[in-house]
Backbone as CSV, one residue per row, in Angstrom:
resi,resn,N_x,N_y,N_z,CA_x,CA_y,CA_z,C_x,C_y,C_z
1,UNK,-5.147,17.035,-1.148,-5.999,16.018,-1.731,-5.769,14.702,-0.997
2,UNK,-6.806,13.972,-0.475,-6.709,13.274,0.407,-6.477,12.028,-0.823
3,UNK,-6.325,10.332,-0.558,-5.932,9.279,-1.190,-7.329,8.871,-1.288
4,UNK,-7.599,8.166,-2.110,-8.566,7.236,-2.488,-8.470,5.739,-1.909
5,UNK,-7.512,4.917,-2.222,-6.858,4.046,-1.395,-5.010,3.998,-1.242
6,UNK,-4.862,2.714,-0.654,-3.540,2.747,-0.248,-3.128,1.328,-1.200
7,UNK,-2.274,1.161,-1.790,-1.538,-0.078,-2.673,-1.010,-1.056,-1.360
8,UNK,-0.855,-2.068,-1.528,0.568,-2.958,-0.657,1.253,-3.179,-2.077
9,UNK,2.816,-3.151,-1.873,3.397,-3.151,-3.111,3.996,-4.324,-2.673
10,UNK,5.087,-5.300,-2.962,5.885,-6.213,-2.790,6.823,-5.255,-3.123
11,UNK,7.945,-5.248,-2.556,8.970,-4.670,-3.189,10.178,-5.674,-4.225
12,UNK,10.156,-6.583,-3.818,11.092,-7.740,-4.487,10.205,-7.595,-5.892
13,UNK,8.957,-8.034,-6.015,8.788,-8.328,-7.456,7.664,-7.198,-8.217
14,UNK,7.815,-5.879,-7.322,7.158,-4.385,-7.410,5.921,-5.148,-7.745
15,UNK,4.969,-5.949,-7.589,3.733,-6.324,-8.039,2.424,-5.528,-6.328
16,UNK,1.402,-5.095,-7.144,0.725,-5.437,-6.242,-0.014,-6.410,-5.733
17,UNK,-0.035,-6.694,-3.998,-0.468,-7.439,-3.219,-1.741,-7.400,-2.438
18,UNK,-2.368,-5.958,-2.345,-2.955,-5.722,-1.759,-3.385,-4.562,-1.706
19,UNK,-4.844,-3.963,-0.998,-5.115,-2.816,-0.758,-5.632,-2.358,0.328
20,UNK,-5.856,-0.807,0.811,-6.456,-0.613,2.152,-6.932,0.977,1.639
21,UNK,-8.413,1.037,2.600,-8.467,2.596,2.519,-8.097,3.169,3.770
22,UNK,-7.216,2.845,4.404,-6.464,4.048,5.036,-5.232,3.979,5.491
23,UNK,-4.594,4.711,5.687,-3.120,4.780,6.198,-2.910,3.644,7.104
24,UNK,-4.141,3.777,8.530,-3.431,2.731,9.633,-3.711,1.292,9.320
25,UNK,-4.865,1.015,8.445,-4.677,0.119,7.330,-3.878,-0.606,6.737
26,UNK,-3.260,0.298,5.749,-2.275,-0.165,5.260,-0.966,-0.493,5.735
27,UNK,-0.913,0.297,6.827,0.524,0.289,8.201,0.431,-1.229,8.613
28,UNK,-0.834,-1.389,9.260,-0.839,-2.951,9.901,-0.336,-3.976,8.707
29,UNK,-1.504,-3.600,7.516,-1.033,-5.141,6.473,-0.063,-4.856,5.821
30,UNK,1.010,-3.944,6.376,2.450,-3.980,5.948,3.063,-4.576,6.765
31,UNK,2.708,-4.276,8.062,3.613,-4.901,9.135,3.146,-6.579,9.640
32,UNK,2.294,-6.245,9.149,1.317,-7.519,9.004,2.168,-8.804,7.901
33,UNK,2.595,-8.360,6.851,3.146,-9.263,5.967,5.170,-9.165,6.233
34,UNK,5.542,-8.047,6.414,6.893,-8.543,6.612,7.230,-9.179,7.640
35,UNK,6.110,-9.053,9.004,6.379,-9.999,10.206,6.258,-11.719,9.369
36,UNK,5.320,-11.574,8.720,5.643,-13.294,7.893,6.444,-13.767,7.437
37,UNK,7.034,-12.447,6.238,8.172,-12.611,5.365,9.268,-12.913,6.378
38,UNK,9.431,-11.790,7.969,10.693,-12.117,8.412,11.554,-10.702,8.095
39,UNK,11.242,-10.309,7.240,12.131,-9.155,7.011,10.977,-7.416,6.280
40,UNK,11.808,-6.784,6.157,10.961,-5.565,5.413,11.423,-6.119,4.046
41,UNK,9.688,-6.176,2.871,9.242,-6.365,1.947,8.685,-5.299,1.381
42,UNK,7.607,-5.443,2.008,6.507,-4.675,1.415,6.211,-2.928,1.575
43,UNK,5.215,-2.223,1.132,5.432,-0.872,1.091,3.996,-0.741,1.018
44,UNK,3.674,0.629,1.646,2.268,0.880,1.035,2.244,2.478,0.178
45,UNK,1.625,2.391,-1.066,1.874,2.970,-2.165,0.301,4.289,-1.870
46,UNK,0.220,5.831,-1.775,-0.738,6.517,-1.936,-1.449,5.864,-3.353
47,UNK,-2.713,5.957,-3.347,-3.305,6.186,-4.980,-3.929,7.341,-5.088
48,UNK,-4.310,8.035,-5.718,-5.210,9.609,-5.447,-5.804,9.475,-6.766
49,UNK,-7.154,9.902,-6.811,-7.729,9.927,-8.281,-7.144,10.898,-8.936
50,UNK,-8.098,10.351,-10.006,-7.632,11.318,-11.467,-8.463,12.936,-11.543
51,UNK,-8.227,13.590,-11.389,-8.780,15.152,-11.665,-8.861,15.176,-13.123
52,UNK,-10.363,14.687,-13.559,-11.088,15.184,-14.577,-11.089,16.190,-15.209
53,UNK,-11.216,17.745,-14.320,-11.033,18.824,-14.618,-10.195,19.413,-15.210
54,UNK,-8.784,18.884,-15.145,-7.606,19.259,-15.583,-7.559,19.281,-16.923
């Protein structure tokens, strides 16, 4: 089951920051924000829908 989108998480204050629909997406505006921060922060989180069917 493929993702729906991708989260940016903060990891210091677990809030979300952000989103992306795809992996290399979310890769950049991860690397994208701890190059700001200076250090590794952030994370990018799968989301996958909800299966109705179940």
């Amino acid at each position: 089951m493929k993702p729906i989108r991708f989260d940016i998480i903060d990891r210091h204050t677990g809030k979300k920051v952000g989103e992306a629909t795809t992996r290399a997406g979310a890769n950049r505006s991860v690397d994208r924000r701890d190059n700001a921060y200076g250090a590794y922060r952030y994370s990018a989180k799968p989301i996958y829908a909800e299966d109705k069917a179940a």
